[in-house]
C-alpha positions in Angstrom: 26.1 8.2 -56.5 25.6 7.0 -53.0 24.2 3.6 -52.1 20.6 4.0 -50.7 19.7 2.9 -47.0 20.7 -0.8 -46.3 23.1 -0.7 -49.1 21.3 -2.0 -51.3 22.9 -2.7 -54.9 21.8 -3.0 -58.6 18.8 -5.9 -57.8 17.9 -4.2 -54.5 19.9 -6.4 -52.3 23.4 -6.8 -50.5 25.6 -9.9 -50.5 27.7 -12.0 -48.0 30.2 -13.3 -49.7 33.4 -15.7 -48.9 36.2 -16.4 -51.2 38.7 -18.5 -50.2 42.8 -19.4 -51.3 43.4 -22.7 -53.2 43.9 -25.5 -50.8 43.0 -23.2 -47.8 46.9 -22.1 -47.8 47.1 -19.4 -45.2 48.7 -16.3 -47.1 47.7 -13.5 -45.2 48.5 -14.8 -42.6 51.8 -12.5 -43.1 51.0 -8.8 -41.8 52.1 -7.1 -45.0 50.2 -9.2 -47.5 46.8 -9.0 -45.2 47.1 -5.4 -45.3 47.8 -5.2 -49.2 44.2 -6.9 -49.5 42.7 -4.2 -46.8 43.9 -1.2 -49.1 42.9 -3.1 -52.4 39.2 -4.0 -51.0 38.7 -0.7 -50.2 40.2 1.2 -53.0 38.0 -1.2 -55.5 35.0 0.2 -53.0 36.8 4.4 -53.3 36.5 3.8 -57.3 32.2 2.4 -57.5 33.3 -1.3 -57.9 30.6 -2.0 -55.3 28.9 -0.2 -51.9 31.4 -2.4 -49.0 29.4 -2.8 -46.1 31.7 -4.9 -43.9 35.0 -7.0 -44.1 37.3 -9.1 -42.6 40.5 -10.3 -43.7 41.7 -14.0 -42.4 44.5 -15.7 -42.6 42.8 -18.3 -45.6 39.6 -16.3 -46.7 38.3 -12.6 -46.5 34.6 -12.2 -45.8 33.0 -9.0 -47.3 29.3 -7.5 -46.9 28.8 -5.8 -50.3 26.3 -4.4 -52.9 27.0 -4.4 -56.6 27.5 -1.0 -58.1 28.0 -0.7 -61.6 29.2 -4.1 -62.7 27.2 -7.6 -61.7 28.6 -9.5 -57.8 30.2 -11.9 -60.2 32.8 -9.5 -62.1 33.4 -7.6 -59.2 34.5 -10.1 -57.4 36.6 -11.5 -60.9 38.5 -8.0 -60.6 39.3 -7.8 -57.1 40.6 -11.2 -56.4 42.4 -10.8 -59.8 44.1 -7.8 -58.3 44.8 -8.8 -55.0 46.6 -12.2 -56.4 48.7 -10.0 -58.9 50.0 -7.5 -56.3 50.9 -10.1 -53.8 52.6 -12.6 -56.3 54.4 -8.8 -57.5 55.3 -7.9 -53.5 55.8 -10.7 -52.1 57.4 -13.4 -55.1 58.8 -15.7 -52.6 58.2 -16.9 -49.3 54.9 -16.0 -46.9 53.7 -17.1 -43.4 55.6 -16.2 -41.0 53.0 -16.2 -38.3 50.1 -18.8 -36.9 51.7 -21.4 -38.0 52.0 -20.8 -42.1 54.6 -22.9 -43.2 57.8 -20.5 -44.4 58.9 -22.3 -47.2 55.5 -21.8 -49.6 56.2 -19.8 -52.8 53.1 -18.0 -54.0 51.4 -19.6 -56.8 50.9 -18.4 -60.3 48.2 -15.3 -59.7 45.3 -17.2 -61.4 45.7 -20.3 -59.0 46.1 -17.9 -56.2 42.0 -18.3 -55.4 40.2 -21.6 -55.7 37.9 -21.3 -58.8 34.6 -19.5 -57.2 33.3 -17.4 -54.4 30.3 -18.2 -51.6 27.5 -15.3 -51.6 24.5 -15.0 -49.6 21.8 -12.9 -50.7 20.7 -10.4 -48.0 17.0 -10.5 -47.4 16.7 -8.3 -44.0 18.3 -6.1 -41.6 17.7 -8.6 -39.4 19.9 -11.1 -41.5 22.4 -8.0 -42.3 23.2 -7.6 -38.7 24.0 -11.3 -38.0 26.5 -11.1 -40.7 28.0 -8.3 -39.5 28.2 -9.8 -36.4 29.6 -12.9 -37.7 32.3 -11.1 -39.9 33.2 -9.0 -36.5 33.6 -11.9 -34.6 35.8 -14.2 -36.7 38.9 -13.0 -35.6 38.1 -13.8 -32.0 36.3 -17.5 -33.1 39.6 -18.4 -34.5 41.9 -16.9 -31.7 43.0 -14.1 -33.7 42.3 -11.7 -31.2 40.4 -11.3 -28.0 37.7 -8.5 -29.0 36.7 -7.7 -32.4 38.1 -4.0 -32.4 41.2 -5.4 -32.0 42.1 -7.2 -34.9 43.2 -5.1 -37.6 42.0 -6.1 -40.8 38.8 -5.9 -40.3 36.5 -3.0 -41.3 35.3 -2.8 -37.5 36.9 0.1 -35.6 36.6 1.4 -32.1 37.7 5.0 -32.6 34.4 6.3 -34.6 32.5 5.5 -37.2 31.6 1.9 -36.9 28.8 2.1 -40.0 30.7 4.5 -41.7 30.0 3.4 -44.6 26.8 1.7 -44.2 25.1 4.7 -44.4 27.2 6.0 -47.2 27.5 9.4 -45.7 31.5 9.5 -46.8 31.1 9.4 -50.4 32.5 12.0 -52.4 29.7 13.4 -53.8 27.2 12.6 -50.6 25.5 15.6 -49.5 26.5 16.8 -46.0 25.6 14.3 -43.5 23.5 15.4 -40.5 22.9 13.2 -37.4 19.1 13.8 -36.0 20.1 12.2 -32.6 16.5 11.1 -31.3 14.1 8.5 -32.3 11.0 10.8 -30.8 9.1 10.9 -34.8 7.1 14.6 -33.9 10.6 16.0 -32.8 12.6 14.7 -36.0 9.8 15.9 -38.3 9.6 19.2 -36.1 13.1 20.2 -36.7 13.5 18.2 -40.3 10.4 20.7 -41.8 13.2 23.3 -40.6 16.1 22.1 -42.1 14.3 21.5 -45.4 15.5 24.0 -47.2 19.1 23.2 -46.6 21.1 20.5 -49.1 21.8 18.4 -46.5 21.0 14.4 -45.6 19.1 13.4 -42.7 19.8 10.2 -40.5 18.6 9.1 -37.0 19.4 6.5 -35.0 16.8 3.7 -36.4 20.0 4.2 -39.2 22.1 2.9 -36.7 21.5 -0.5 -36.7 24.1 -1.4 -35.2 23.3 0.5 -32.1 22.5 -1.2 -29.0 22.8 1.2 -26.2 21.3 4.4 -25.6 22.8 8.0 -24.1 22.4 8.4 -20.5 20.8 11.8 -19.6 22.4 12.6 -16.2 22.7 16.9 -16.8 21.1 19.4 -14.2 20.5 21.7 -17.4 18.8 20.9 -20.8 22.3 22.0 -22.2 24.5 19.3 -20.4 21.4 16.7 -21.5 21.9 17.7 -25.4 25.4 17.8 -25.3 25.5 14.7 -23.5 23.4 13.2 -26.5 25.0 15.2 -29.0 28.5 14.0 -28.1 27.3 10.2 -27.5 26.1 9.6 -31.2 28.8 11.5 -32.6 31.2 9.1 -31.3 29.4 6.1 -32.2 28.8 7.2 -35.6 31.3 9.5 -36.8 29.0 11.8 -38.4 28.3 15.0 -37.0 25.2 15.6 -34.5 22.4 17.3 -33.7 21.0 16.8 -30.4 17.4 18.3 -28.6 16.9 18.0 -25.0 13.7 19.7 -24.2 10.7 20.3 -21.5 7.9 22.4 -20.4 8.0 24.4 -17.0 4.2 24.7 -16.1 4.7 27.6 -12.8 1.9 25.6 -10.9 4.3 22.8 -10.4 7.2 24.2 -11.4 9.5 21.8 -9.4 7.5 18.4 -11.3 8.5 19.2 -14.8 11.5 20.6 -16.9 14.5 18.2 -17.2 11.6 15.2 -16.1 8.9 16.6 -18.3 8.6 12.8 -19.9 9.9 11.0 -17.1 7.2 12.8 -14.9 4.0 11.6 -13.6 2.8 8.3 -15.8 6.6 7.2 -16.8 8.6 7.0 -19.0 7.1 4.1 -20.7 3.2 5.4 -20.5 1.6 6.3 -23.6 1.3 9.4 -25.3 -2.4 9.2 -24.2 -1.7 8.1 -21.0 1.0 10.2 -20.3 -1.1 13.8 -21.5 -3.9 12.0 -19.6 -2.4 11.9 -16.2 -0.8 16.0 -16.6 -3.8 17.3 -17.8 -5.7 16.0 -14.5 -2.8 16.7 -12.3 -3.6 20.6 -13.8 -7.2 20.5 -13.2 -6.6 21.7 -9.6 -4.3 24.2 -10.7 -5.2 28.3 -11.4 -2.3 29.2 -12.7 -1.9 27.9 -16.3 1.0 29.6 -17.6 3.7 27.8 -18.7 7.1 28.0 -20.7 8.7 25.3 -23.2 12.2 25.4 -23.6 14.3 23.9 -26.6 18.2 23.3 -26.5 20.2 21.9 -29.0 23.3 20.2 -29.2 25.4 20.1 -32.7 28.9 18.3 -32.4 30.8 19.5 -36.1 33.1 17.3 -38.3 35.4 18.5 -36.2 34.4 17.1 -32.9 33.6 21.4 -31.9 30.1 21.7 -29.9 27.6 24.6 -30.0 24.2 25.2 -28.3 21.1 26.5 -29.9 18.1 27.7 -27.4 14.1 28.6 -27.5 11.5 29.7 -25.4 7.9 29.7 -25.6 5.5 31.5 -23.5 1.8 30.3 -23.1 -1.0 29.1 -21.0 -2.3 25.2 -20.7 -5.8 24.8 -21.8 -8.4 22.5 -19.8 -8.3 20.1 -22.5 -6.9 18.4 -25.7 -7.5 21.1 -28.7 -6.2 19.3 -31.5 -4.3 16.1 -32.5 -0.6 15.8 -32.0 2.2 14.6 -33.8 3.6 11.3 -31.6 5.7 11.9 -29.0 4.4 15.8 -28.3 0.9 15.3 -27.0 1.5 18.6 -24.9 1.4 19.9 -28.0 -2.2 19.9 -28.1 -2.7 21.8 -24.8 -0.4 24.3 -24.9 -1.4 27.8 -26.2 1.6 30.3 -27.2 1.0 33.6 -26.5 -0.3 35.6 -29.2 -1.9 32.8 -30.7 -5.7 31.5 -29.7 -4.7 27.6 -31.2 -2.3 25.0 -29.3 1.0 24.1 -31.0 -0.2 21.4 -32.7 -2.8 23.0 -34.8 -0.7 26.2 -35.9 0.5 26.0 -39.6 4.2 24.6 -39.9 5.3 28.2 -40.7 3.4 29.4 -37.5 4.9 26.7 -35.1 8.6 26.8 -36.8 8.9 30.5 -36.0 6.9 30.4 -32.3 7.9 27.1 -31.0 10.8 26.3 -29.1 12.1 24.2 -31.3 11.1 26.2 -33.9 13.5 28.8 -32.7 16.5 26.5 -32.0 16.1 25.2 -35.3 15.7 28.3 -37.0 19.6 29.5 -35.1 20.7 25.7 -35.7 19.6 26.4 -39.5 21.3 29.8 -39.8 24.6 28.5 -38.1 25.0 25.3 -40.5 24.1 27.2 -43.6 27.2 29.1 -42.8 29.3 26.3 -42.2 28.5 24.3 -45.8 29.0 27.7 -47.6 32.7 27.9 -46.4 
């Protein structure tokens, strides 16, 4: 079964936990025996022992973000260090510490003094509280001199080459349904294209799953293809999981240089509201005759694989004088656009209506057909 969002565990919560060697003796500080307690902490997490979140291993102590699975924090923790302090005393039966300053001539205790008697754990309340321990556990290496950036230090679960939450989202479990990236936060797009999708066995994430996100894609293409695949390509790097990406406008021919690749940017800004935003275009087209317009859909899908492919729609129509209907957030032109063949804007057609007129509707639809393909292979 895969963990649900925030990997959360039996109780409904995660745990920071530190467990530390008796008398603080510095055993993995040796290479080999730091990466024996890598391979165990994440087999324990391959075979359901708990949902790991995060790790680090350090020279004295390992830190680990966890949620219970099928056996309470206390026993899993029992079993791992029991299993970590059995296969180093069975490796490694004589001397460790030959770096930072371990001394050489320490002979690894008996496996049950290996650990000193209990573990820390901190009970996860937030994501607010999950991301400063992540932080914390990615930063250790460099608080103790261990390395200059996190990424570098390699026993930790933080990597620079993809999937940084790889398994926060549990996405990679064995028996997880086919992961699909949604990559924008616009709510009326990601329930526009989900309704779509909804028929395929596939699970749905966006970037508010991405907590760990920070920065956002730069849209510098001339076309709305290099925009999505510009999009596309950036989550798929930062997540690892493969991406679907919509870049998007309307080209009204009244002021067909003002729109298109700008259509949010335009007129109020970026940062107006929906209402302002429909408020300033649909008074910038009172002066206008000519009404019709076109929207015009293209998405981006980056595969498993790394592979890209485009999907495109186009919608014909005219803009009407005023607001016809509500609209979901982030599409208020929704409500003023009519398609052709239709006499109601986008926004009050039935979802069957607007999934098989729209724009998006129509790159879904050829997203939908390709991906079905794919998972059938």
């Amino acid at each position: 079964m895969r963990p649900p969002r925030g990997h959360q565990g039996q109780d409904g919560t995660s745990f920071f936990v530190t467990t530390v060697t008796e008398g603080r003796k510095q055993f993995f500080s040796n290479p080999n025996i730091a990466q024996l307690a890598v391979d165990l902490i994440n087999d324990y997490n391959q075979r359901g022992h708990y949902w790991l979140s995060e790790y680090v291993v350090m020279p004295d102590h390992i830190h680990l973000l966890i949620a219970p699975k099928e056996k309470p924090l206390s026993a899993c923790m029992h079993n791992l260090k029991r299993t970590i302090s059995q296969k180093v005393h069975e490796s490694f039966p004589k001397s460790v510490g030959q770096e930072r300053s371990c001394p050489t001539d320490l002979f690894l205790p008996d496996p049950d003094q290996f650990w000193q008697h209990s573990f820390h754990d901190i009970i996860i309340r937030s994501n607010e509280q999950r991301e400063t321990i992540r932080r914390y556990i990615h930063q250790n290496p460099v608080q103790a001199g261990l390395s200059i950036n996190p990424e570098d230090y390699p026993f930790s679960s933080l990597k620079i080459e993809t999937d940084r939450n790889r398994l926060a989202l549990g996405a990679h479990y064995p028996d997880a349904k086919p992961p699909l990236l949604l990559a924008t936060s616009n709510r009326g797009k990601i329930q526009e294209i989900s309704e779509v999708l909804s028929n395929l066995d596939i699970d749905i994430f966006t970037p508010l799953d991405l907590s760990y996100l920070e920065e956002e894609p730069q849209e510098t293409g001339s076309t709305f293809e290099e925009n999505a695949i510009q999009k596309a390509k950036f989550y798929f790097e930062r997540s690892g999981l493969p991406t679907l990406a919509d870049d998007s406008g309307i080209i009204v021919e009244a002021i067909a240089d003002e729109l298109g690749l700008h259509t949010r940017r335009w007129g109020a800004g970026p940062a107006a509201s929906d209402e302002e935003w429909i408020g300033f275009f649909l008074n910038r087209m009172r002066k206008e005759k000519n009404k019709r317009a076109r929207f015009v859909c293209v998405l981006a899908y980056v595969d498993p694989l790394g592979a890209t492919y485009t999907f495109e729609g186009r919608c014909e129509g005219i803009i009407t004088p005023t607001l016809e209907a509500d609209y979901l957030p982030g599409l208020p032109i929704s409500a003023c656009f009519m398609p052709d063949g239709h006499s109601s804007v986008f926004s009050a057609l039935t979802i069957e209506q607007k999934n098989s007129t729209s724009h998006r509707g129509k790159a879904s639809q050829k997203f939908a057909e390709h991906l079905s393909r794919s998972i059938s292979r």
